[in-house]
C-alpha positions as CSV (number, residue, x, y, z in Angstrom):
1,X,-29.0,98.3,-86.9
2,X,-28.5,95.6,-89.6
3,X,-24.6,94.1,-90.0
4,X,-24.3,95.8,-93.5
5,X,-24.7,99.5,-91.7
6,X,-22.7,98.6,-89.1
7,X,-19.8,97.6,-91.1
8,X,-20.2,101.2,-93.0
9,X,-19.8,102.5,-89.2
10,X,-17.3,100.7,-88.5
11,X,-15.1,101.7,-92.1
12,X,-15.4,105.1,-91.2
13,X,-14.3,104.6,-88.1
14,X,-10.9,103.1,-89.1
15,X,-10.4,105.2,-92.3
16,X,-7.8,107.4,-90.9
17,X,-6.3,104.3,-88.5
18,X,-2.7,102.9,-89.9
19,X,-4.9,99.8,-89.9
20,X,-8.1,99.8,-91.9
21,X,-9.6,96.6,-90.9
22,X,-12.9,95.1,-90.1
23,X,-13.6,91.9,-89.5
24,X,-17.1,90.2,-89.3
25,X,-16.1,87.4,-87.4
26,X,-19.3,83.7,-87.6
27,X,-19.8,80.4,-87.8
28,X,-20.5,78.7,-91.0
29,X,-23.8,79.8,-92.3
30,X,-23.9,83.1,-90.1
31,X,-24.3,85.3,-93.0
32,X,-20.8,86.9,-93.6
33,X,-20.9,85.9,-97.2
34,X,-24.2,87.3,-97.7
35,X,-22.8,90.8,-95.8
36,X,-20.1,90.8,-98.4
37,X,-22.6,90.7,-101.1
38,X,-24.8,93.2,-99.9
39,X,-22.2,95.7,-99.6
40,X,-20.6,95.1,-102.6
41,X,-23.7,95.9,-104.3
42,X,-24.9,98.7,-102.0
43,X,-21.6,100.4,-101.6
44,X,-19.8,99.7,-104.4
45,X,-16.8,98.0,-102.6
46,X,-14.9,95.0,-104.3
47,X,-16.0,91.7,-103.4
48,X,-13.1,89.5,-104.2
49,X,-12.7,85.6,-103.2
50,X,-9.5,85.2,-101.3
51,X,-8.6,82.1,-104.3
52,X,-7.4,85.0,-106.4
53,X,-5.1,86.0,-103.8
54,X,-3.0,82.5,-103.8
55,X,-1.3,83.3,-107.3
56,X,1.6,81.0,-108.9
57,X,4.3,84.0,-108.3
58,X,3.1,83.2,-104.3
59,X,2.7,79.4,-104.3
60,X,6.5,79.0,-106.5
61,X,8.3,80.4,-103.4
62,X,9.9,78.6,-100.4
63,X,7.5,78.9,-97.3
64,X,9.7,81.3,-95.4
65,X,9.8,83.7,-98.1
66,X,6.9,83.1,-98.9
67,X,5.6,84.6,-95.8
68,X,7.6,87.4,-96.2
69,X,6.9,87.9,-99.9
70,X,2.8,87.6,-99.1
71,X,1.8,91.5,-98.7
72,X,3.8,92.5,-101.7
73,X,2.4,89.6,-103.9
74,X,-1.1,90.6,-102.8
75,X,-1.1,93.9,-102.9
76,X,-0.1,93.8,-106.8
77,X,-2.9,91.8,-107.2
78,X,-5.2,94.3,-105.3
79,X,-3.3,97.1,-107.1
80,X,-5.1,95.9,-110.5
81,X,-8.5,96.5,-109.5
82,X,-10.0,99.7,-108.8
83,X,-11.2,100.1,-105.7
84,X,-10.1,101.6,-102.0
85,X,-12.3,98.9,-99.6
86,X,-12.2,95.5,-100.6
87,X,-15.1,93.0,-99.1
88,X,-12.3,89.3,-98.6
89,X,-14.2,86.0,-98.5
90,X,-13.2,82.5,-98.1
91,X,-10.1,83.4,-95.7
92,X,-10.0,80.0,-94.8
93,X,-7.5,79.7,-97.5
94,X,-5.1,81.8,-96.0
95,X,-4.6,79.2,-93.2
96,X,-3.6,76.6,-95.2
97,X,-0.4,74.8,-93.6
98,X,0.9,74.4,-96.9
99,X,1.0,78.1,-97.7
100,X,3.0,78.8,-94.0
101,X,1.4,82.3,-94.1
102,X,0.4,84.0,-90.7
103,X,-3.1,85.1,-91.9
104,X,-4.2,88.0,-89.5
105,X,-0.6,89.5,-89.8
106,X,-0.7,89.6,-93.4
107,X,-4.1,91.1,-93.1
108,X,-3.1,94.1,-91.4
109,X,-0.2,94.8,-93.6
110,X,-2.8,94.8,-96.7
111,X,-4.8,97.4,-94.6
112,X,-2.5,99.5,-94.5
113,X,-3.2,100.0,-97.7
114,X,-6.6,99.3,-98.2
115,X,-9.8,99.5,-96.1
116,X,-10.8,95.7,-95.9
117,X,-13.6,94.0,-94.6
118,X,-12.9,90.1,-94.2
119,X,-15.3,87.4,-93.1
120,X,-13.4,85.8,-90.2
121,X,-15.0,82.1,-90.2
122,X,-14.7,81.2,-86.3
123,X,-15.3,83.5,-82.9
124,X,-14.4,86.1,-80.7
125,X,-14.2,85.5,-77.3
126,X,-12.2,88.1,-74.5
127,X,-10.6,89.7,-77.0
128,X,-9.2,86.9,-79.3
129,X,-10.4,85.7,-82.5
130,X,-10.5,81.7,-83.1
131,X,-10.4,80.0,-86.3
132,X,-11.0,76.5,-86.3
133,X,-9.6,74.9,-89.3
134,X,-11.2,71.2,-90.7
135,X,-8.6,69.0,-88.8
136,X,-10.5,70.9,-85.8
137,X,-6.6,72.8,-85.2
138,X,-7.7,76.0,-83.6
139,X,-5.6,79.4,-83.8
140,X,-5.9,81.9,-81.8
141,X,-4.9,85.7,-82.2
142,X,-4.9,88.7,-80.3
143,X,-7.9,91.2,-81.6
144,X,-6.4,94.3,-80.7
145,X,-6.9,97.2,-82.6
146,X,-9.4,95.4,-84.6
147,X,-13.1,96.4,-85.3
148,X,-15.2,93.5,-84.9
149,X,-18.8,92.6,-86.4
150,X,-19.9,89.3,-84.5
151,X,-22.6,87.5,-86.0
């Protein structure tokens, strides 16, 4: 079964769970991008670029609100387009020190609202997911109640 029709299983899967989320979790070059693509195209989902997620109303507030304020922000900004499932790229934003945001938290309060399928750049190992950002920091979350796609 390709990645693509797996990631349709796995959204119908967790369409009636309080959290809608799939992750396809690869290294660089794995091909999550391209998955993204693909669906966007085949199933008319909304590929959107997390970049247009970090708006000035997000970046102008002090880092402990701004953590607080994040879900809200971005959900008004997901509230514009027209679609149920949205297909987030680039995540590696979200882990920005600067921007103080805890990104797989703020992920599951979006999908609470939305079906979302997010390219998770990293690994999943017993049950965690890894991101290793540039300075070669690595964080480390609990993948509970979480589909996962590994490529």
């Amino acid at each position: 079964m390709s990645a693509a029709l797996r990631v349709v299983e796995c959204l119908r899967e967790v369409e009636h769970m309080p959290n809608k989320l799939v992750l396809i979790v690869g290294k660089a070059g794995a091909g999550k991008s391209k998955i993204l693509r693909e669906l966007a195209d085949v199933k008319g989902c909304r590929y959107l670029d997390c970049k247009f997620l970090i708006t000035d109303d997000l970046i102008d507030l002090v880092p402990k609100v701004r953590q607080q304020q994040a879900p809200g922000i971005m959900d008004e900004v997901l509230s514009g387009f027209s679609a149920e499932t949205f297909l987030l790229d680039r995540i590696e934003l979200f882990f920005r020190p600067v921007l103080c945001l805890e990104p797989l938290n703020l992920l599951k309060q979006l999908s609470r609202k939305y079906s979302l399928v997010v390219a998770w750049p990293g690994k999943y190992e017993d049950g965690k997911l890894i991101f290793q950002d540039w300075k070669l920091d690595s964080h480390t979350y609990d993948a509970k109640g979480i589909r996962i796609i590994e490529l």
